[in-house]
GUGUTOR-856266 format. One line per 10 residues: number of its first residue (from 1); their letters; for each residue x, y, z of N, C-alpha, C. Coordinates in Angstrom, 2 decimals. Layout:
residues N
NUM	a	X:Y:Z:X:Y:Z:X:Y:Z; ... .
END
This chain:
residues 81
1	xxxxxxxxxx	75.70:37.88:85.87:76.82:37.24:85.24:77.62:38.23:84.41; 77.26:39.07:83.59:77.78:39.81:82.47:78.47:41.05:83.57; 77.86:41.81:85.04:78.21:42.30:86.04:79.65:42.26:86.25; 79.72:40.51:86.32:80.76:39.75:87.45:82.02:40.02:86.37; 81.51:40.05:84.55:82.78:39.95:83.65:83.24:41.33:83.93; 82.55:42.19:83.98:83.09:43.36:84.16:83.67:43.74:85.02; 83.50:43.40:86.03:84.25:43.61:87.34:85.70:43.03:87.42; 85.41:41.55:86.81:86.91:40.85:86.53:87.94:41.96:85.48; 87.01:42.15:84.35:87.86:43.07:83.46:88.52:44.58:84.18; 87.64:45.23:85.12:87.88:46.08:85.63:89.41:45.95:86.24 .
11	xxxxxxxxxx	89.34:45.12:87.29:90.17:44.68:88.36:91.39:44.11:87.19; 91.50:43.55:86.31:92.53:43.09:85.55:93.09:44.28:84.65; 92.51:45.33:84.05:92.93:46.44:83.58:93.81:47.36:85.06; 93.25:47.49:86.09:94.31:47.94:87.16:94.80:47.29:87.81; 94.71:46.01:87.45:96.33:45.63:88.28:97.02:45.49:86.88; 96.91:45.40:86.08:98.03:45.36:84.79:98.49:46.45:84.96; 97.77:47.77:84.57:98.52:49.26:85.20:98.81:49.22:86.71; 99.41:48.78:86.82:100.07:48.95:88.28:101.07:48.00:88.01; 101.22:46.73:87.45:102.13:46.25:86.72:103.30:46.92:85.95; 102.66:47.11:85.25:103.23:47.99:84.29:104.30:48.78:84.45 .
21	xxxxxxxxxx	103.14:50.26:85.68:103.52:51.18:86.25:104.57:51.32:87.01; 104.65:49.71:88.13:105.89:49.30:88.95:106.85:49.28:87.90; 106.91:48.07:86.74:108.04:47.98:86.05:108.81:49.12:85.76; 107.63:50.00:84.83:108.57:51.02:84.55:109.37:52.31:85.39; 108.71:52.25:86.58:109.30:52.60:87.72:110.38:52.28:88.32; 110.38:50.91:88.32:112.02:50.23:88.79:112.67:50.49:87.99; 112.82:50.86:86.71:113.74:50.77:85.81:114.79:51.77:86.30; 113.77:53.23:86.88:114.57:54.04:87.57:115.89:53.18:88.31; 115.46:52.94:89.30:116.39:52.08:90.42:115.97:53.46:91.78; 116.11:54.16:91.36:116.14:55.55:92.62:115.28:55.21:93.88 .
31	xxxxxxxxxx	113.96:54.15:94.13:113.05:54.66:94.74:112.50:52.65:94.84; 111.40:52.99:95.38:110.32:51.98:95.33:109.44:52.05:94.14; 108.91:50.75:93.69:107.75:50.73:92.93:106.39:51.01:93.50; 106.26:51.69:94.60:104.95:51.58:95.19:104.15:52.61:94.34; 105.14:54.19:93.97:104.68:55.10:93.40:104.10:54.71:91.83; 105.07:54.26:91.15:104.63:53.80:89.90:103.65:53.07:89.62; 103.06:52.46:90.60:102.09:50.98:90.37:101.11:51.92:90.67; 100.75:53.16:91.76:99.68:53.66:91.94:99.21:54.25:90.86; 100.05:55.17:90.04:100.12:56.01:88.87:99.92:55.03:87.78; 100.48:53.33:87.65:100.22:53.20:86.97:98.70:52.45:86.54 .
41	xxxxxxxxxx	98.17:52.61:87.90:96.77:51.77:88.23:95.79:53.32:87.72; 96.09:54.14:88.26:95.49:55.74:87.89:95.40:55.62:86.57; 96.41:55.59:86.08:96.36:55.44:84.20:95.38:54.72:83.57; 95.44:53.31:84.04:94.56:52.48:83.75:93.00:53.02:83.80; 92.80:53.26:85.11:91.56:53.56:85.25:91.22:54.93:84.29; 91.51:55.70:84.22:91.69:57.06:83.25:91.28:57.07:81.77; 92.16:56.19:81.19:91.78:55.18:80.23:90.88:54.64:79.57; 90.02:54.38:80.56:89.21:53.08:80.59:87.76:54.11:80.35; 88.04:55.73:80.98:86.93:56.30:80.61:87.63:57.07:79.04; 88.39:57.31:79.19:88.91:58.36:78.17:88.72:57.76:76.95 .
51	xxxxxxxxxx	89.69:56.40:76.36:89.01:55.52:75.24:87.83:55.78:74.69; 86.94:55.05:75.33:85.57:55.20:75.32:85.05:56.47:74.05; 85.28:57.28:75.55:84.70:58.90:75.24:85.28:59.28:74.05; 86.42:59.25:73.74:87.41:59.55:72.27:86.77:58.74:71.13; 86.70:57.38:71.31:85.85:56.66:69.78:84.20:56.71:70.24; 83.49:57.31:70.95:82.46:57.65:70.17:82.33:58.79:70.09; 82.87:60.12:70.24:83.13:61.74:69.43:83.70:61.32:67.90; 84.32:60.30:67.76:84.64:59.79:66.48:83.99:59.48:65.64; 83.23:58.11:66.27:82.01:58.34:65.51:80.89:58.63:65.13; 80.75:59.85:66.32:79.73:60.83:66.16:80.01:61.85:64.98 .
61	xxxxxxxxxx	81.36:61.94:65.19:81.97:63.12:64.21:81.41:62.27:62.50; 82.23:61.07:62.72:82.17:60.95:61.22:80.76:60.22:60.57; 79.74:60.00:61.40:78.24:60.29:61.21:77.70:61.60:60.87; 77.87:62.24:61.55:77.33:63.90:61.00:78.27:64.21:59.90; 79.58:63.87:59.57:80.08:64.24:58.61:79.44:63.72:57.46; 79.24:61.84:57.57:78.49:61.43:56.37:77.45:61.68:56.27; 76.38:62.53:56.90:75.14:62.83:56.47:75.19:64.12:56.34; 75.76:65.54:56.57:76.51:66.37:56.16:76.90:66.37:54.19; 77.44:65.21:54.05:77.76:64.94:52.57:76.81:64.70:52.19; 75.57:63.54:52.67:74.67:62.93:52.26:73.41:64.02:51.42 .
71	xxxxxxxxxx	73.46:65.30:52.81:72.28:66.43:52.57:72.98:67.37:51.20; 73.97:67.29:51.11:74.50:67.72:49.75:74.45:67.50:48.00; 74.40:65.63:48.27:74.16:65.22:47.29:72.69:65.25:47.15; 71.73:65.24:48.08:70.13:65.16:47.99:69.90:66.51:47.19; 70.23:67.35:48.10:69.07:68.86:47.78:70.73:69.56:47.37; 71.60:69.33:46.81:72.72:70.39:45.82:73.36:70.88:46.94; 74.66:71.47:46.26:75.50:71.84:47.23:74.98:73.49:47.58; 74.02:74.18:47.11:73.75:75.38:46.67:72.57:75.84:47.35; 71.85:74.69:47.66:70.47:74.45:48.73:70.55:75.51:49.58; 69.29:76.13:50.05:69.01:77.01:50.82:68.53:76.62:52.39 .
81	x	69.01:76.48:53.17:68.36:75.82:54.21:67.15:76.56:54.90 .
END
């Protein structure tokens, strides 16, 4: 069941980018939307890993940062490791 949500979410994140992608493609007028909807389905999917990967280096970062501070206030800023 939880599989099947994902798959729906999947499939609804690229066709929205491809949505999207068409629109802002036609705006051109020059061409077809076929190109834009692919690029904009590419995006989507791209995204979908990149997000991710970006907020948890985030809050990996700002975990080691707060325990970083944490080992400071314990044993002094002067501590010998």
């Amino acid at each position: 069941m939880i599989s099947e949500l994902f798959e729906e979410a999947d499939v609804g994140a690229t066709t929205i980018g491809a949505l999207i992608g068409a629109g802002i493609d036609s705006m051109s007028g020059d061409d077809g939307v076929a190109d834009g909807a692919m690029i904009g389905a590419i995006t989507a999917n791209v995204l979908k890993v990149a997000i991710p990967l970006a907020v948890t280096y985030a809050v990996g970062w700002a975990v080691l940062r707060g325990a970083t501070e944490l080992k400071a206030k314990v044993f002094g800023e002067g501590a010998a490791a």
